[in-house]
N, C-alpha and C positions, 0 to 999 in steps of 0.2 A: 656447724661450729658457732656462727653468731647465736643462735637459736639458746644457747649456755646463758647468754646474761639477759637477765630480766631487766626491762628498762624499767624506773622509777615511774611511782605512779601518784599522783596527789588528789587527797581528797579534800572535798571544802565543805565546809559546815556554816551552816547557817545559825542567824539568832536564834535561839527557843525560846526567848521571849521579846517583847517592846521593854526597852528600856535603857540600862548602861551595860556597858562591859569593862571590867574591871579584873584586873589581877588578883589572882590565886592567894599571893601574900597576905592581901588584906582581910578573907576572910578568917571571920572570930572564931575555928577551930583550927587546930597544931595539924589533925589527920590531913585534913584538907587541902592547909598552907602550907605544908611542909612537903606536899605533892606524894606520901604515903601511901594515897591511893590510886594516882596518876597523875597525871601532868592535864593541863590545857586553863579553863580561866573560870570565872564568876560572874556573873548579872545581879542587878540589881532592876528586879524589874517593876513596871509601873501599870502593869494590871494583871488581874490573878488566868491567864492562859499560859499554860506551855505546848511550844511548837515540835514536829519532830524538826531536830539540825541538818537531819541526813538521814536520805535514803536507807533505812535499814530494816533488820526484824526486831520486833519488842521480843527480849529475853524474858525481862521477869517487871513486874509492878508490884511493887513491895506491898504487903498488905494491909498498908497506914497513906498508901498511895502519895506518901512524899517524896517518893523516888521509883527511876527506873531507870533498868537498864537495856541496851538496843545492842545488837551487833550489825555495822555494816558488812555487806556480799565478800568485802575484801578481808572479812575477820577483824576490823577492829575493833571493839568490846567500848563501847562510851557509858557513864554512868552519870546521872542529871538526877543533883538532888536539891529539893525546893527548902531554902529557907535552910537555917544550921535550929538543933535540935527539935525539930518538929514533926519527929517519932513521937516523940512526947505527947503530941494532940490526939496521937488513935486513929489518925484518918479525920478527924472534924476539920471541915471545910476542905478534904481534897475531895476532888470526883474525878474518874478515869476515864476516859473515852475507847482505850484501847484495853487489848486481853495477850498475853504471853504467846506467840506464833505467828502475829499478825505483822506480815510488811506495809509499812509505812511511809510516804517519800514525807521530802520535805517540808516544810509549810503544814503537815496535816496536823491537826489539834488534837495532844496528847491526853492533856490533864488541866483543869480548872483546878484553881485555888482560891480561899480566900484571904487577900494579903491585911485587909484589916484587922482580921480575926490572931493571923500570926504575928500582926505587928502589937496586937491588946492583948498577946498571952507573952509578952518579951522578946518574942524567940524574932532573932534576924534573919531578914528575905532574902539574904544575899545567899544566890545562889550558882552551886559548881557544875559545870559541866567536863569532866573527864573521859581521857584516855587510860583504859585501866589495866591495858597489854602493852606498855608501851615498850616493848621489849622487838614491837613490829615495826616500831615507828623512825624512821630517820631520821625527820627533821619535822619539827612544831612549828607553824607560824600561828602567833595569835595577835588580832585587832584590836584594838581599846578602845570607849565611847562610846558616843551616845549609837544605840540599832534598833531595827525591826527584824523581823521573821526573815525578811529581804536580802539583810547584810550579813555578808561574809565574816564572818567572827574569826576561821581557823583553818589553816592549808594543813595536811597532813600528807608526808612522803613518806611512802613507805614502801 
């Protein structure tokens, strides 16, 4: 009978990058800040590597490599996109490190960018990292300030 209720489980996500963590709000698109695509927060980060946050599989690398998305073991669906409109560059200055089926823990290095390149074509570095099933999710905790690949950015109960 006990064996009926699943006990809560929390995940924690770490930086994907060195830099700030910042609220969702503030980034300069609606889809993003408006949490449309899912919930959790932004960076603003201070050198062009991204980290994976959490243990999981690379789902897909978009083909302009300014985004991707992972699923952790426990099915949560995160999606980390570098920079707001930097579809727009075609892939100039990202490089991939990873391929679509490939598990990942945390800390491993995803994707190089170049932030001066995206910061001399307009486009802002502040970047999302999302929960994009959050339909799985009980409860969000998310950290603000300054991080590394180190700090805990985000509990996730689910």
């Amino acid at each position: 009978m006990l064996g009926l209720f699943k006990k809560d489980k929390i995940i924690e996500f770490k930086a994907p990058v060195r830099g700030e963590a910042v609220d969702l709000g503030v980034v300069p698109d609606q889809v993003f800040a408006s949490k449309m695509v899912g919930d959790g927060l932004a960076f603003q980060p201070e050198e062009g590597v991204l980290y994976a946050p959490v243990n999981s599989e690379v789902v897909q690398v978009f083909p302009t490599k300014h985004a991707l998305g992972l699923r952790t073991q426990e099915g949560l669906e995160v999606l980390i996109h570098i920079g707001i409109d930097t579809v727009e560059l075609q892939g100039e200055g990202f490089t991939s490190f990873v391929q679509p089926r490939q598990w990942v823990k945390a800390g491993d290095k995803l994707l190089a960018f170049d932030l001066d390149l995206i910061t001399a074509k307009d486009k802002s570095t502040l970047s999302p990292l999302l929960i994009t099933n959050m339909s799985m999710v009980k409860e969000l905790k998310c950290y603000l300030g300054k991080v590394t690949p180190r700090t805990t950015v985000m509990k996730v109960k689910i």
